[in-house]
HTML snippet that shows the backbone in 3Dmol.js (N, CA, C, O; Angstrom):
<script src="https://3Dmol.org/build/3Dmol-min.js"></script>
<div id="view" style="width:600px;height:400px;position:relative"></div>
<script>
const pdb = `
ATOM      1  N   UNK A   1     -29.040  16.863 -29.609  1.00  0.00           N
ATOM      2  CA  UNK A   1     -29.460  16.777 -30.987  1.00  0.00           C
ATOM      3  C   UNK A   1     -28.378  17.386 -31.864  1.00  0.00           C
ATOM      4  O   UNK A   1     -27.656  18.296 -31.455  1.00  0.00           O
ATOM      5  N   UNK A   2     -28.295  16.912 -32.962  1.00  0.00           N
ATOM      6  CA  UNK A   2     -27.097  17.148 -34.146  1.00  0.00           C
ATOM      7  C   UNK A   2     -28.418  17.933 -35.023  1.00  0.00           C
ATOM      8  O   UNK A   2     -29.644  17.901 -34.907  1.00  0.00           O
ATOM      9  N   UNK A   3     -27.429  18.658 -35.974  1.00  0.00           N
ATOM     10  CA  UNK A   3     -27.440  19.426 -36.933  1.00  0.00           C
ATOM     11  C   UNK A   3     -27.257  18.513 -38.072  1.00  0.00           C
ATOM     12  O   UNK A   3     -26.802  17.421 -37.730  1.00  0.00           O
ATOM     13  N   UNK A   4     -27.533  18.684 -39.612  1.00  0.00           N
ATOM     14  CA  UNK A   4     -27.133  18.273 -40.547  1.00  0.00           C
ATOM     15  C   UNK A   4     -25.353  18.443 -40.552  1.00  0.00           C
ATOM     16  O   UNK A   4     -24.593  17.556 -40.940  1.00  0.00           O
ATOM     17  N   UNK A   5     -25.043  19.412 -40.174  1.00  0.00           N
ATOM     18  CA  UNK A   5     -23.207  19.147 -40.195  1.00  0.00           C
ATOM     19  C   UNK A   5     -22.502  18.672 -39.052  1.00  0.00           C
ATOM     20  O   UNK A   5     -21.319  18.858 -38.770  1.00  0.00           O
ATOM     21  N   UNK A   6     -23.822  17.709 -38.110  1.00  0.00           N
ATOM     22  CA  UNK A   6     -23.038  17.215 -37.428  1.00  0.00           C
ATOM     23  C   UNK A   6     -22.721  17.600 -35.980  1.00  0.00           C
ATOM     24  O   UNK A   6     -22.171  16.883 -35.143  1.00  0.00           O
ATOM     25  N   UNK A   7     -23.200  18.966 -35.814  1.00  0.00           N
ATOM     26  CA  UNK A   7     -22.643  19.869 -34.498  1.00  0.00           C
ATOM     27  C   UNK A   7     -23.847  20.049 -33.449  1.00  0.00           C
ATOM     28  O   UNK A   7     -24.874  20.548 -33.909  1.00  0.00           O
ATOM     29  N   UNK A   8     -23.833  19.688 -32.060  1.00  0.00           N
ATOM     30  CA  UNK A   8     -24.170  20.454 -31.540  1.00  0.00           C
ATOM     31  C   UNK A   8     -24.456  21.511 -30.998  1.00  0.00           C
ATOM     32  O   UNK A   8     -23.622  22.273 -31.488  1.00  0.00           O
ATOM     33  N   UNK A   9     -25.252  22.279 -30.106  1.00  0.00           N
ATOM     34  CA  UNK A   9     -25.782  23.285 -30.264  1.00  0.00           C
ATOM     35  C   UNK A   9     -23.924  23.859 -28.760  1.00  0.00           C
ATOM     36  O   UNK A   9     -23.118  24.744 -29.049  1.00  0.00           O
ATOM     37  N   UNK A  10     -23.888  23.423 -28.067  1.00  0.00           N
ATOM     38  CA  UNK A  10     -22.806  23.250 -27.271  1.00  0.00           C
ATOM     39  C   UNK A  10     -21.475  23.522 -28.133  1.00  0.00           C
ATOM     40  O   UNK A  10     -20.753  24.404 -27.670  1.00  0.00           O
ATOM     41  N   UNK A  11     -21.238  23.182 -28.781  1.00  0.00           N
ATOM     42  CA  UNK A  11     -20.297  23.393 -30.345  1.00  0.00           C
ATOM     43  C   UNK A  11     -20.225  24.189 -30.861  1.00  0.00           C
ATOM     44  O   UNK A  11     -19.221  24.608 -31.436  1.00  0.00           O
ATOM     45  N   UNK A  12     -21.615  24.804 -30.805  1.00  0.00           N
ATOM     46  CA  UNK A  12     -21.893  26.280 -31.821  1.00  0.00           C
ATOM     47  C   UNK A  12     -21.521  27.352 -31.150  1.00  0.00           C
ATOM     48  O   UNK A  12     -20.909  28.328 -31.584  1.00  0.00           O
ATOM     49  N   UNK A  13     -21.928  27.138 -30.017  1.00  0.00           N
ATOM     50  CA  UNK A  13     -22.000  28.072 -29.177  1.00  0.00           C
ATOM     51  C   UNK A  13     -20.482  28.409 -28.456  1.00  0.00           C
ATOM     52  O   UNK A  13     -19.997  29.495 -28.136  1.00  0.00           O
ATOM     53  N   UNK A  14     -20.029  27.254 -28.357  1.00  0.00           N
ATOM     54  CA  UNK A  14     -18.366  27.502 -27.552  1.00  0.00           C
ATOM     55  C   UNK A  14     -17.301  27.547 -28.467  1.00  0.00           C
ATOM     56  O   UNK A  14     -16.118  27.798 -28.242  1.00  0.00           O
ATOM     57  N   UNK A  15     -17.922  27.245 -29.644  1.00  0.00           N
ATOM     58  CA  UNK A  15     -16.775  26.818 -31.132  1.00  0.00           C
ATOM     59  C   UNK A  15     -15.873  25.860 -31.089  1.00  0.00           C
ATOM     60  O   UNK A  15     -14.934  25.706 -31.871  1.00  0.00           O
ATOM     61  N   UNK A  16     -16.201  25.110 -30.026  1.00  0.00           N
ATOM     62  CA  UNK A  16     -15.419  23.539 -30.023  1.00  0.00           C
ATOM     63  C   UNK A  16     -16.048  22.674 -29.492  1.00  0.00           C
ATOM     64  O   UNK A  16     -16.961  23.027 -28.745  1.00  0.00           O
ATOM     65  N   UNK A  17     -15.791  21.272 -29.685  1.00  0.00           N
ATOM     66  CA  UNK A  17     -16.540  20.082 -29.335  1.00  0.00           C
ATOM     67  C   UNK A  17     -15.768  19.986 -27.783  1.00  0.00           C
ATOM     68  O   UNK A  17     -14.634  20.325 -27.443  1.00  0.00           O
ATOM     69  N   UNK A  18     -16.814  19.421 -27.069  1.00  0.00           N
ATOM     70  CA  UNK A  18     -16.510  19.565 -25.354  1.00  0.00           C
ATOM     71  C   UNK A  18     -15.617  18.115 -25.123  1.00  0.00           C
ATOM     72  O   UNK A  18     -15.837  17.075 -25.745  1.00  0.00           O
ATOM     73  N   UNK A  19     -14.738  18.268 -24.256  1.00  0.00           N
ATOM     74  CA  UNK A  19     -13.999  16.685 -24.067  1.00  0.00           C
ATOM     75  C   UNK A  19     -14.694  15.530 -23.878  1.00  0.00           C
ATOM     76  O   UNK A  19     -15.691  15.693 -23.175  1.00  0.00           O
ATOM     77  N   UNK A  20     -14.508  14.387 -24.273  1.00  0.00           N
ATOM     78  CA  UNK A  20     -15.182  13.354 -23.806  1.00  0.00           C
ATOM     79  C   UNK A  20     -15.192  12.870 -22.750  1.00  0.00           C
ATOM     80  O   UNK A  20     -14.223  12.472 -22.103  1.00  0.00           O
ATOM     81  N   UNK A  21     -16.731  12.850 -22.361  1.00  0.00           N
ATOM     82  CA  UNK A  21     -16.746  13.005 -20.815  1.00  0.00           C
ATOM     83  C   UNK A  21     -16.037  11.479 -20.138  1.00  0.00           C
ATOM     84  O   UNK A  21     -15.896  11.505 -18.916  1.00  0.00           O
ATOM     85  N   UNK A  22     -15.769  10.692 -20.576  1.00  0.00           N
ATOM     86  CA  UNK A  22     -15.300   9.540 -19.782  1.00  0.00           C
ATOM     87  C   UNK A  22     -13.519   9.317 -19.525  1.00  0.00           C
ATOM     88  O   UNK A  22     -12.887   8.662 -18.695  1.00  0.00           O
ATOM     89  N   UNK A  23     -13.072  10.281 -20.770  1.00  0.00           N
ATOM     90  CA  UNK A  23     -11.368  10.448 -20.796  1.00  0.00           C
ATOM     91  C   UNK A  23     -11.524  11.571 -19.502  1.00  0.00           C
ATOM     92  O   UNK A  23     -10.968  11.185 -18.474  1.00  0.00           O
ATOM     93  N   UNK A  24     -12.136  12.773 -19.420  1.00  0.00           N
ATOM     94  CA  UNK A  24     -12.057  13.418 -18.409  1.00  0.00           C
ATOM     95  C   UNK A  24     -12.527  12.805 -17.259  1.00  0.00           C
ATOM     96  O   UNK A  24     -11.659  13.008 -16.411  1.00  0.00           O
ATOM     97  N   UNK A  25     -13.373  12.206 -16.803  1.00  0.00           N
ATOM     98  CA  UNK A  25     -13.883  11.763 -15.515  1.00  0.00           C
ATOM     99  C   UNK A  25     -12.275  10.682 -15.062  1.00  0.00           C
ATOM    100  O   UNK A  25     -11.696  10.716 -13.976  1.00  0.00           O
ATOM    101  N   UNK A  26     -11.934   9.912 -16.142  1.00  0.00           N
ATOM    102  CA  UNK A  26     -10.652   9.245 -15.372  1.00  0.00           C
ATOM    103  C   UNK A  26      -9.254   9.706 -14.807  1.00  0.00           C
ATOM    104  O   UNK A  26      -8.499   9.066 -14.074  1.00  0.00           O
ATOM    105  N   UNK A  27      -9.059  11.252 -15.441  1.00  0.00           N
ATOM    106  CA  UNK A  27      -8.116  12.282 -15.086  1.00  0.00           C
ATOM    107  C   UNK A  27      -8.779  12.703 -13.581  1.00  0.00           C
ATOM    108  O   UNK A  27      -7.989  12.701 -12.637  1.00  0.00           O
ATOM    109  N   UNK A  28      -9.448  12.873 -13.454  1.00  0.00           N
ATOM    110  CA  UNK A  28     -10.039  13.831 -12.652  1.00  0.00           C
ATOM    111  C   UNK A  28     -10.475  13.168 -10.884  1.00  0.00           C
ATOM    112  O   UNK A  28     -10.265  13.715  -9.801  1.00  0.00           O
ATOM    113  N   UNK A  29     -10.959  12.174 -11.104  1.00  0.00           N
ATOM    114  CA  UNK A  29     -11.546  11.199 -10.287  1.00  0.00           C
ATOM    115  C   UNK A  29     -10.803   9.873  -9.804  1.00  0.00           C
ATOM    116  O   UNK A  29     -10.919   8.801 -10.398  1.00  0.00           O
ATOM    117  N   UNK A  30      -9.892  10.094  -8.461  1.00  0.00           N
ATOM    118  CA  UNK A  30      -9.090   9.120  -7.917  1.00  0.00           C
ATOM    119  C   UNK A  30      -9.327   7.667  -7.911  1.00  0.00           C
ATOM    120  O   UNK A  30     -10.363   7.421  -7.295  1.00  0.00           O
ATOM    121  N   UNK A  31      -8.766   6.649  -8.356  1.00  0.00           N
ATOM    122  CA  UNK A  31      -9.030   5.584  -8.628  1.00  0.00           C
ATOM    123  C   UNK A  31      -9.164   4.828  -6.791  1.00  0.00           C
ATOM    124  O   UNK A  31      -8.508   5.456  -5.959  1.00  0.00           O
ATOM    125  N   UNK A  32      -9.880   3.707  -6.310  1.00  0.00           N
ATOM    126  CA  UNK A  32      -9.899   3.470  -5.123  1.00  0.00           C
ATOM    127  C   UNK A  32      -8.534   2.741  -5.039  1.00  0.00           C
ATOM    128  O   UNK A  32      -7.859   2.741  -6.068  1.00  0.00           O
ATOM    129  N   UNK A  33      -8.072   2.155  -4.001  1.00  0.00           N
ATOM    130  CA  UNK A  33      -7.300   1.605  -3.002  1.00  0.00           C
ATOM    131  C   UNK A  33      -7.088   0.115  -3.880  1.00  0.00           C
ATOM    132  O   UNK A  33      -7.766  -0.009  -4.900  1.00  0.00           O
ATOM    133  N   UNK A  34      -6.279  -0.856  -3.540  1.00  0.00           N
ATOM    134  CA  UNK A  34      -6.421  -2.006  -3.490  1.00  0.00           C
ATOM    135  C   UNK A  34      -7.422  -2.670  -2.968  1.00  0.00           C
ATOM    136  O   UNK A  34      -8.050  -1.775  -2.401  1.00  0.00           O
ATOM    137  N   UNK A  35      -8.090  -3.835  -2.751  1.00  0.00           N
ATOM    138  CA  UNK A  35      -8.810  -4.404  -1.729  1.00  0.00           C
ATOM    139  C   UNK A  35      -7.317  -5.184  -0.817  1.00  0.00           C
ATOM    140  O   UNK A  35      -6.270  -5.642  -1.275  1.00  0.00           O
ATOM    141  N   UNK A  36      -7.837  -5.057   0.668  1.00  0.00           N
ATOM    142  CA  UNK A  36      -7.212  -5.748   1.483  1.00  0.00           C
ATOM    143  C   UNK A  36      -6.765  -7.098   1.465  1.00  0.00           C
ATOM    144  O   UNK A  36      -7.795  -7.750   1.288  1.00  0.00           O
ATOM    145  N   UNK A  37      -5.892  -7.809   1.541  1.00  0.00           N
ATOM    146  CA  UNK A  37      -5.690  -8.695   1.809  1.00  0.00           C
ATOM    147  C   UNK A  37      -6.561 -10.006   2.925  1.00  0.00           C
ATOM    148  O   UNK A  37      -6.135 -10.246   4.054  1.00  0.00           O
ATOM    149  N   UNK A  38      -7.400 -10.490   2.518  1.00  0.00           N
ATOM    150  CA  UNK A  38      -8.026 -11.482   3.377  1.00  0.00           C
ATOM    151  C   UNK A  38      -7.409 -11.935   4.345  1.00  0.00           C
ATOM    152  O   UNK A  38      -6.385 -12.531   4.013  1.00  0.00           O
ATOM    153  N   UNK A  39      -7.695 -11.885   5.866  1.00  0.00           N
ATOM    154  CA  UNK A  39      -6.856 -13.060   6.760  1.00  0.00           C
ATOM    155  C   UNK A  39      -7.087 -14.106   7.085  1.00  0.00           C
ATOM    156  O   UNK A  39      -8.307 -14.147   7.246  1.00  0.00           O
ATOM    157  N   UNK A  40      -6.501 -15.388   7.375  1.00  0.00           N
ATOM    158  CA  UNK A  40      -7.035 -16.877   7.510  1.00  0.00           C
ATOM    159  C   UNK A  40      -7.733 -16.781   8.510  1.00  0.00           C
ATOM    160  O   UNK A  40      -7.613 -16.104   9.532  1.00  0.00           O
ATOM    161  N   UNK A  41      -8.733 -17.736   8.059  1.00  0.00           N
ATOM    162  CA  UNK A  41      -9.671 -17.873   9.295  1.00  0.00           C
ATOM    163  C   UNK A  41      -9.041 -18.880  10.332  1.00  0.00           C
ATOM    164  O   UNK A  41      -8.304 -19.847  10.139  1.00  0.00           O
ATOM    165  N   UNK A  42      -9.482 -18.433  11.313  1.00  0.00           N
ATOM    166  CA  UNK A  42      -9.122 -19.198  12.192  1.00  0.00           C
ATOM    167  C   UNK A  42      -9.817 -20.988  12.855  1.00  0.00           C
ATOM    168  O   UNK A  42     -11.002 -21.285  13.005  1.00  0.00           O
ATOM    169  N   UNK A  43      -9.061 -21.532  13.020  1.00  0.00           N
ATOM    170  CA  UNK A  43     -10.049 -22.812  13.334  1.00  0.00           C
ATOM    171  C   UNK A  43     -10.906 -22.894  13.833  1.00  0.00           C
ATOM    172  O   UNK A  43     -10.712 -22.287  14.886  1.00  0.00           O
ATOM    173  N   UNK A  44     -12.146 -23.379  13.824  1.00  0.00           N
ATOM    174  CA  UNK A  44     -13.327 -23.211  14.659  1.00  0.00           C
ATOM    175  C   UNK A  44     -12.710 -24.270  15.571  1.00  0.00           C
ATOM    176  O   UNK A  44     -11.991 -25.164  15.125  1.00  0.00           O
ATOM    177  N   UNK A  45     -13.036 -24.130  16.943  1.00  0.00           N
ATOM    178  CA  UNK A  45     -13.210 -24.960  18.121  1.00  0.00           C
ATOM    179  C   UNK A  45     -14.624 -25.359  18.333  1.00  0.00           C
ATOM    180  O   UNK A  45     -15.683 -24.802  18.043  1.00  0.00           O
ATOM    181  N   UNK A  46     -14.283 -26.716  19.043  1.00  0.00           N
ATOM    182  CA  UNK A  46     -15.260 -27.553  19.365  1.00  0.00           C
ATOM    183  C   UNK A  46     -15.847 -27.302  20.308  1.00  0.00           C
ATOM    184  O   UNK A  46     -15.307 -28.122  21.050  1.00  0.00           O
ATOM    185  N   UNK A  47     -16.699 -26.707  21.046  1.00  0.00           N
ATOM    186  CA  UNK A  47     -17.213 -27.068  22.213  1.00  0.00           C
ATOM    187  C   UNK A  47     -18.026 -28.170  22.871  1.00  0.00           C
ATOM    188  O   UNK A  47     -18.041 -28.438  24.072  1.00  0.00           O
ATOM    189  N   UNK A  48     -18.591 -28.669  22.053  1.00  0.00           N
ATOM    190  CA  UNK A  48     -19.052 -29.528  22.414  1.00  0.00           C
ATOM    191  C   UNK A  48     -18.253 -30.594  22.499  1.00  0.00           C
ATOM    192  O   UNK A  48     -17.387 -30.597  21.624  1.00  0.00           O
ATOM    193  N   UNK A  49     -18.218 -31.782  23.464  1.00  0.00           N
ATOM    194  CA  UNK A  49     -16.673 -32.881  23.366  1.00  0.00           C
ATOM    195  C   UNK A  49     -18.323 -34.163  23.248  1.00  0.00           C
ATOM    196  O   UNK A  49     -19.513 -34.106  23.555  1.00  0.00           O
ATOM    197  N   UNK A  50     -17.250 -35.308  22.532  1.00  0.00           N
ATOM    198  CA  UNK A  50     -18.425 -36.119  22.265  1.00  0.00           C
ATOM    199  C   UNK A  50     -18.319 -36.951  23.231  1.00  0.00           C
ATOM    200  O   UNK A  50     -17.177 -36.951  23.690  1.00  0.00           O
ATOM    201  N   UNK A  51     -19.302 -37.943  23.935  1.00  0.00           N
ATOM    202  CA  UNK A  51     -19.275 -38.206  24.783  1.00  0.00           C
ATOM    203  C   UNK A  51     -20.231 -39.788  24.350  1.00  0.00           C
ATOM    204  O   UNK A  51     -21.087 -39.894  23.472  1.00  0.00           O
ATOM    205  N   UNK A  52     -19.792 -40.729  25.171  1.00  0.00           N
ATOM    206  CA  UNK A  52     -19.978 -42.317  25.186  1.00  0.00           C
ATOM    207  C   UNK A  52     -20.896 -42.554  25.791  1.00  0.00           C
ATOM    208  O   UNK A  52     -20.959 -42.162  26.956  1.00  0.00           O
ATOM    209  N   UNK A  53     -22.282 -43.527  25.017  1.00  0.00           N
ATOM    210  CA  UNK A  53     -23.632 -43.400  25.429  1.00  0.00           C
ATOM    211  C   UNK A  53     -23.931 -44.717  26.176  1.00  0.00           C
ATOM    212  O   UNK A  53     -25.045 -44.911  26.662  1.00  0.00           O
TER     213      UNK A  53
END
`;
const viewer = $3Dmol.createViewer("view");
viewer.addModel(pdb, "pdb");
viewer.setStyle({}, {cartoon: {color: "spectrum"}});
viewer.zoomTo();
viewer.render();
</script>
């Protein structure tokens, strides 16, 4: 909750406005990896052979 001038009670109390939490969480918190590279699939084989009725 704000005040008429604007301030939280967090503000008042520390005498400064706290960092914004999303500029800090991206300093702070390692970004992941790449994703892997997909490998080709391989051909499916037939097992079954067709056969003359």
């Amino acid at each position: 909750m704000r005040r008429a001038d604007q301030t939280t009670a967090a503000e008042r109390f520390f005498g400064r406005a706290p960092p914004p939490l999303f500029e800090q969480l991206l300093e702070r918190v390692p970004l992941p990896p790449r994703p892997r590279r997909r490998r080709a699939r391989a051909p499916k084989v037939s097992y079954l052979s067709p056969m003359a009725a």
